[in-house]
C-alpha positions in Angstrom: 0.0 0.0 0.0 2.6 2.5 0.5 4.6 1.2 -2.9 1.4 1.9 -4.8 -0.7 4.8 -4.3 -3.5 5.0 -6.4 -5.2 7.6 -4.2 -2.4 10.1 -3.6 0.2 11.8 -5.5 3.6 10.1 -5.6 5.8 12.8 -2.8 9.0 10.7 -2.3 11.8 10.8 -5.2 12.8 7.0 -4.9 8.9 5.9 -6.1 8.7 8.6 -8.7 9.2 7.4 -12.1 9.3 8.7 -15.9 9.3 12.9 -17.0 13.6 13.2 -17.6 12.1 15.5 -20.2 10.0 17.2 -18.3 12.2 17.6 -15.0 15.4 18.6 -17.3 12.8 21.3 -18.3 12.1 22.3 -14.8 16.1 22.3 -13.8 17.0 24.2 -16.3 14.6 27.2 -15.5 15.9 26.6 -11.6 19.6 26.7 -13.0 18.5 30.7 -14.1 17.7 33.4 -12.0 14.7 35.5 -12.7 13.1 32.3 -14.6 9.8 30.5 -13.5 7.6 27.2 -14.0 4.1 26.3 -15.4 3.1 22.8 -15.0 -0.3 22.4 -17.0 -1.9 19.3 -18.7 -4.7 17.2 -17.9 -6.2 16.1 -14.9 -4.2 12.7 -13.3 -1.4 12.7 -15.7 1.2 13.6 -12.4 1.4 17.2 -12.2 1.5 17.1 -8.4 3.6 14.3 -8.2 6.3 16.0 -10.2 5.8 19.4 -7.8 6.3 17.2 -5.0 9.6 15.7 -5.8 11.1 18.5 -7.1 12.3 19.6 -3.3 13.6 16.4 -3.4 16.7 17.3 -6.5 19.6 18.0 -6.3 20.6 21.5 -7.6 24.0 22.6 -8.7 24.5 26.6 -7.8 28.5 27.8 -8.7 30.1 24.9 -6.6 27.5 23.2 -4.4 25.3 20.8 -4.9 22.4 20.4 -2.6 18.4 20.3 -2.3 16.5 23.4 -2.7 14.5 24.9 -0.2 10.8 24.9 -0.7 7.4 26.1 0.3 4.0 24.4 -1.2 0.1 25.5 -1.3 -2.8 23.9 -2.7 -5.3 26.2 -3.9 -9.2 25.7 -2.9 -12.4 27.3 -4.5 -12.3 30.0 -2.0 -8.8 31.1 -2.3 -8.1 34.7 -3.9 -4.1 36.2 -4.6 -4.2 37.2 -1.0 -4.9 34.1 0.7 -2.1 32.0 -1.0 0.4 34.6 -0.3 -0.3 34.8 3.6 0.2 30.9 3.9 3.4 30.9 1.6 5.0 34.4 3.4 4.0 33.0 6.8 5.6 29.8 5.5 8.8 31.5 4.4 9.3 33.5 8.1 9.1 36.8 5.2 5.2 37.6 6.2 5.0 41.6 7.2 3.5 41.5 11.3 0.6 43.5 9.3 0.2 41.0 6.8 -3.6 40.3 7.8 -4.5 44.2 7.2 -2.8 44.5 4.1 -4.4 44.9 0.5 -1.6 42.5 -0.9 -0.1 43.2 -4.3 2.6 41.6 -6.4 5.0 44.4 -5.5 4.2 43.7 -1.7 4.8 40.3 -2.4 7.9 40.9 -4.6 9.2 43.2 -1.7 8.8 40.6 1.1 10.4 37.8 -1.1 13.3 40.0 -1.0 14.2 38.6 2.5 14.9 35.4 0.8 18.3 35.4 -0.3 18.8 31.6 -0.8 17.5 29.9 -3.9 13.8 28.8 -2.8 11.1 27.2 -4.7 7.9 28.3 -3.9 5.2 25.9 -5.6 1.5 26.6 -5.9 -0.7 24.0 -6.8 -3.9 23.7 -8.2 -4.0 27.0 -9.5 -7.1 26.1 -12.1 -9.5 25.1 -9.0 -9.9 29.3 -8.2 -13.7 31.0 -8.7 -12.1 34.0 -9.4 -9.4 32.5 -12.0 -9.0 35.2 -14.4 -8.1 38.6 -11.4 -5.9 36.0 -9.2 -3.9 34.8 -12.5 -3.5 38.0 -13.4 -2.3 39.0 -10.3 0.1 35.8 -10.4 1.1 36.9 -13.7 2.0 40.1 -13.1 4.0 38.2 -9.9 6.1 36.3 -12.2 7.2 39.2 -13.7 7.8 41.0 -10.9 9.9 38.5 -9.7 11.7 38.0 -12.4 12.9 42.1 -13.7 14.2 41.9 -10.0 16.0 38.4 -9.8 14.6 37.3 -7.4 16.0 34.1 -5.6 12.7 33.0 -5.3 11.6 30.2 -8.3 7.4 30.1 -8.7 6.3 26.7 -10.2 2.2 27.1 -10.7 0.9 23.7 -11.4 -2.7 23.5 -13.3 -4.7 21.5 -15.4 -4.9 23.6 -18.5 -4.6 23.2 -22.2 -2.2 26.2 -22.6 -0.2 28.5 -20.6 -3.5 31.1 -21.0 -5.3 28.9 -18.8 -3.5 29.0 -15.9 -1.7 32.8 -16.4 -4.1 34.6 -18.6 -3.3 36.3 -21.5 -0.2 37.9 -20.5 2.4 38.3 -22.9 5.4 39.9 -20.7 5.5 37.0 -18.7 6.2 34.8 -22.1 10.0 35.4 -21.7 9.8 34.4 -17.9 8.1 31.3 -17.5 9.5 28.0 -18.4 6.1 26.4 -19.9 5.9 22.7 -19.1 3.3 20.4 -20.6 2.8 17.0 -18.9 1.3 15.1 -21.5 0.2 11.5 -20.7 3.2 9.1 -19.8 4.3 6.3 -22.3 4.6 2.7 -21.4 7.8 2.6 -20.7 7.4 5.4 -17.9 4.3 3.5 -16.8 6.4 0.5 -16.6 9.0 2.1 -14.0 6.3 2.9 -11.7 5.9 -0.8 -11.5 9.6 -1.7 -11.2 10.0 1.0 -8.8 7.2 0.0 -6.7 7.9 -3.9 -6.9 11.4 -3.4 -5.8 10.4 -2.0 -2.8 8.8 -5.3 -1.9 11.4 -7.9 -3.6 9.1 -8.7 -6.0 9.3 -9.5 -10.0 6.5 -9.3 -12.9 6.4 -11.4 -16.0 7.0 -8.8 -19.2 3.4 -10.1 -20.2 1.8 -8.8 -17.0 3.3 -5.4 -17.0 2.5 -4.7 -20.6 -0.9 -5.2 -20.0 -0.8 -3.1 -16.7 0.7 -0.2 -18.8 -1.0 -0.2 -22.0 -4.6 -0.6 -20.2 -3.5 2.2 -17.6 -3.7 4.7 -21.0 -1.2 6.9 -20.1 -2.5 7.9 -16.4 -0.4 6.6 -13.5 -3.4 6.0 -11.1 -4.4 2.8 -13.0 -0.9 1.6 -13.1 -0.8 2.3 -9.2 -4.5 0.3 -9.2 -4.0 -2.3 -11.5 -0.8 -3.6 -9.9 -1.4 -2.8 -6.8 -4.6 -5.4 -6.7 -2.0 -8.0 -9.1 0.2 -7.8 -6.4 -2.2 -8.6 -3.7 -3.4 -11.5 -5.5 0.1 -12.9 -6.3 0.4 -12.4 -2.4 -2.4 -14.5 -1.5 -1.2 -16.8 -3.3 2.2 -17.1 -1.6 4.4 -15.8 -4.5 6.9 -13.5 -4.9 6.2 -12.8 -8.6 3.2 -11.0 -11.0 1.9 -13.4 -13.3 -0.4 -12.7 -16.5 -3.4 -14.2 -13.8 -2.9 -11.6 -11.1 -3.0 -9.0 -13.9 -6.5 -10.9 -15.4 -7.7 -11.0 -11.5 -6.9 -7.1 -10.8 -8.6 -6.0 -14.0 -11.6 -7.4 -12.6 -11.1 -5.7 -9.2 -10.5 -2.2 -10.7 -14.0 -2.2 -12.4 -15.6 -3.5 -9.8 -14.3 -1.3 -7.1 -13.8 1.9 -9.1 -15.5 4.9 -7.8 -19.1 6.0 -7.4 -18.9 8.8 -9.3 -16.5 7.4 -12.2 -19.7 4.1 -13.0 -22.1 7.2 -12.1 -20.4 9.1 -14.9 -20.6 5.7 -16.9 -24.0 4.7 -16.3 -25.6 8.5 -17.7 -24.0 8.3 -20.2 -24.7 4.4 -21.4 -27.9 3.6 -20.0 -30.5 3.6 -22.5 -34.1 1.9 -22.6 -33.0 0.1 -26.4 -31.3 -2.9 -26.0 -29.3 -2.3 -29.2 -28.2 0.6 -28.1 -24.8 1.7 -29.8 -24.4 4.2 -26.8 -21.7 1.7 -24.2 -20.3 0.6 -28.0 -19.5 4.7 -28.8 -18.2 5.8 -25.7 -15.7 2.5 -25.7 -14.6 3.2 -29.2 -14.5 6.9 -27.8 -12.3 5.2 -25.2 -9.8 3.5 -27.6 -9.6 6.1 -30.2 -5.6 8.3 -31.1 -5.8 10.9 -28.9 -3.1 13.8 -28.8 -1.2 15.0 -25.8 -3.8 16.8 -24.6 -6.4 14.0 -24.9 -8.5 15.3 -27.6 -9.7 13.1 -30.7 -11.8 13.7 -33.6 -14.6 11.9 -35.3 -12.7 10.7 -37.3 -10.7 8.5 -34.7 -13.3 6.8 -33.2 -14.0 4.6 -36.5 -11.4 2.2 -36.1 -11.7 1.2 -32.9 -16.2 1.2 -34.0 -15.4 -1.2 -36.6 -13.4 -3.4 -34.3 -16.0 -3.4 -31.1 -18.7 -4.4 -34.1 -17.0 -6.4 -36.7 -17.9 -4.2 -39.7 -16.4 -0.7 -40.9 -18.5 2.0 -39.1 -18.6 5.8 -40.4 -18.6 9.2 -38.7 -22.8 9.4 -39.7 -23.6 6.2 -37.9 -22.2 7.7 -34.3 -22.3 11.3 -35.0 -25.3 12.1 -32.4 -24.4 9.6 -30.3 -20.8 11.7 -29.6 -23.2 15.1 -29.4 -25.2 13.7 -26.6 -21.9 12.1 -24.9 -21.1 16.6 -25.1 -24.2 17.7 -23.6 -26.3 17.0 -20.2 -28.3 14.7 -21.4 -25.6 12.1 -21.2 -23.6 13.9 -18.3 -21.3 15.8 -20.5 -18.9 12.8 -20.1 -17.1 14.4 -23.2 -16.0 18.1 -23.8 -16.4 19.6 -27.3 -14.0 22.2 -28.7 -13.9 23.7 -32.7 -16.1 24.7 -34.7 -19.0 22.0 -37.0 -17.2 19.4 -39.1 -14.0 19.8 -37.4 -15.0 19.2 -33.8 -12.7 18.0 -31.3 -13.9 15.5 -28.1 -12.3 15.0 -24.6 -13.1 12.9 -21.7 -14.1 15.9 -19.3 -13.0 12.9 -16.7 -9.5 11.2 -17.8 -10.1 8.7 -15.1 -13.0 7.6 -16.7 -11.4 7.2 -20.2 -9.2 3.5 -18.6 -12.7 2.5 -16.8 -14.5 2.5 -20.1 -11.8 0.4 -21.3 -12.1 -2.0 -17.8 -15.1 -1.9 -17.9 -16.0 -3.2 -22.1 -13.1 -6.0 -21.1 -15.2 -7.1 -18.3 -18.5 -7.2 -20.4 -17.1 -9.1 -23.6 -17.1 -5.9 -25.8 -13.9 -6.1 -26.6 -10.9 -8.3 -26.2 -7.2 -7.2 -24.9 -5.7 -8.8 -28.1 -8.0 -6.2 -30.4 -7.2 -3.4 -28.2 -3.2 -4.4 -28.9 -3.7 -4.8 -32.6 -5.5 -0.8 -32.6 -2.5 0.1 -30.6 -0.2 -1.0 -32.9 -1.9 0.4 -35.6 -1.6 4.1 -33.5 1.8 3.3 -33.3 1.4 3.0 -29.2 4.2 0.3 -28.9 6.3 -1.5 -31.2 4.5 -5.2 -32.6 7.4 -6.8 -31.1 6.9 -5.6 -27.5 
């Protein structure tokens, strides 16, 4: 349980696995003064995994080498500019004995971060979760900058789920030159697959190949079914007195993670499936949905879906036979499981919910809709993993 966490981010450095891309990004911003972070991408992909570990590296300044410093805050519905900056000032030992009575701008902010001398990261999570978004990420905006004309020795990383930088910062233009823009797009197999090393090595335990390339092509990218899928493997393979993940633990926690998922993801699932027709195409749509070449921002087009349609019903399907059935997936009368973006003809679809996107998959598994061996072949076709693996 503590080797895999499918419930919390990841906040220790020797169970984090994957992003040497994205933390070289994130080192090289710290390695310059007057440069900031944005972590932004979609919901589960490990944002706040990455923010926590980043305490945890080992920076080079001139001739030292050594762990930075850091403060963290996770921002709530009701938080405004003001009420982040009094827990991270306070948090710092920089917070003015006025601080409560004081209108707090990013100059007055600026100006107490000048007591900070040492390299510090200061890390404010969550930043999309705000009511008042657009006045507070201006305000942060106009931080950043601040920040950076004076060199500060203060580093901001703002972590969000966004599909740009403009989501989390605004439209802001002066802070382009400033901020070190970070996408975390889904992770790749092989990532997945050190999560599972990682964790299994903390128990002395081994997989077969087999078993962790289904774990990590069925976890689609998000590291909270990897953590699910093996964890419940490895509790079987446990109760079964080994000391190794075979392809039947994997079979047995597939099972387990549909069953046991979360209310709210086969709430999600039911809205949007349950229909009073038993040839309904709706579960059909929303698993070819499901399988269909996403990009890193997990969008797909119509077009996508046809594939993995023709291979969930054994016959080529086109875009008109499933066209309103993807509309009514966008709207509330199926529980706006998908988000629409673009304009008619060349609309764009989203799980609003990425967790649900691996459960739909679980889930048409478990019900005979589709096999594991078709959902390799469409993989390989999408260039997911090499034939051979």
């Amino acid at each position: 349980m503590r080797a895999f966490t499918p419930g919390a981010a990841i906040d220790k450095l020797d169970l984090f696995a994957g992003r040497l891309d994205q933390i070289m990004d994130v080192l090289r911003a710290l390695d310059q003064r007057g440069q900031h972070v944005v972590l932004y991408g979609e919901r589960g992909v490990g944002k706040t995994s990455l923010a926590n570990v980043l305490a945890e590296l080992n920076v080079t300044r001139g001739t030292q080498t050594a762990r930075l410093p850091s403060v963290s805050v996770n921002c709530s519905k009701k938080d405004d500019f003001a009420s982040i900056w009094y827990h991270l000032l306070r948090d710092l030992g920089v917070a003015p004995s006025n601080l409560e009575a004081i209108d707090l701008t990013p100059e007055d902010v600026r100006h107490a971060l000048d007591a900070v001398k040492e390299p510090t990261l200061v890390i404010i999570d969550e930043v999309d979760r705000l009511d008042n978004a657009s006045e507070t990420h201006m305000l942060l905006a106009d931080t950043v900058k601040t920040l950076s004309d004076h060199s500060s020795a203060i580093t901001l990383v703002l972590v969000g789920v966004a599909d740009s930088v403009e989501g989390l910062v605004g439209e802001h233009p002066s802070t382009e030159r400033a901020l070190s823009q970070v996408l975390m797009p889904r992770m790749s197999p092989v990532e997945l697959g050190e999560i599972v090393d990682k964790g299994l090595a903390q128990m002395h335990m081994g997989i077969a190949p087999a078993a962790k390339a289904r774990i990590t092509h069925l976890s689609e990218g998000l590291p909270h079914y990897t953590h699910l899928l093996t964890l419940f493997a490895v509790q079987r393979a446990i109760a079964d007195d080994r000391d190794d993940v075979q392809d039947t633990d994997v079979t047995s926690a597939i099972t387990m993670a549909e069953k046991k998922a979360q209310h709210t993801i086969k709430s999600a699932y039911q809205r949007a499936t349950r229909s009073t027709r038993p040839k309904s195409l709706f579960e059909r749509v929303l698993t070819a949905c499901a399988l269909a070449d996403k990009d890193d921002l997990g969008y797909f087009s119509a077009g996508a879906v046809r594939e993995p349609m023709a291979a969930i019903m054994g016959k080529p399907y086109d875009i008109p036979a499933f066209a309103r059935h993807l509309n009514e997936f966008a709207s509330a009368v199926r529980g706006d499981v998908l988000t629409r973006s673009g304009q008619s003809r060349r609309y764009f679809y989203r799980f609003d919910n990425p967790m649900l996107q691996p459960y739909v998959i679980l889930k048409a598994i478990s019900n005979g809709l589709i096999t594991e061996g078709q959902i390799r072949r469409l993989q390989i076709q999408r260039g997911a993993f090499p034939s051979a693996s």
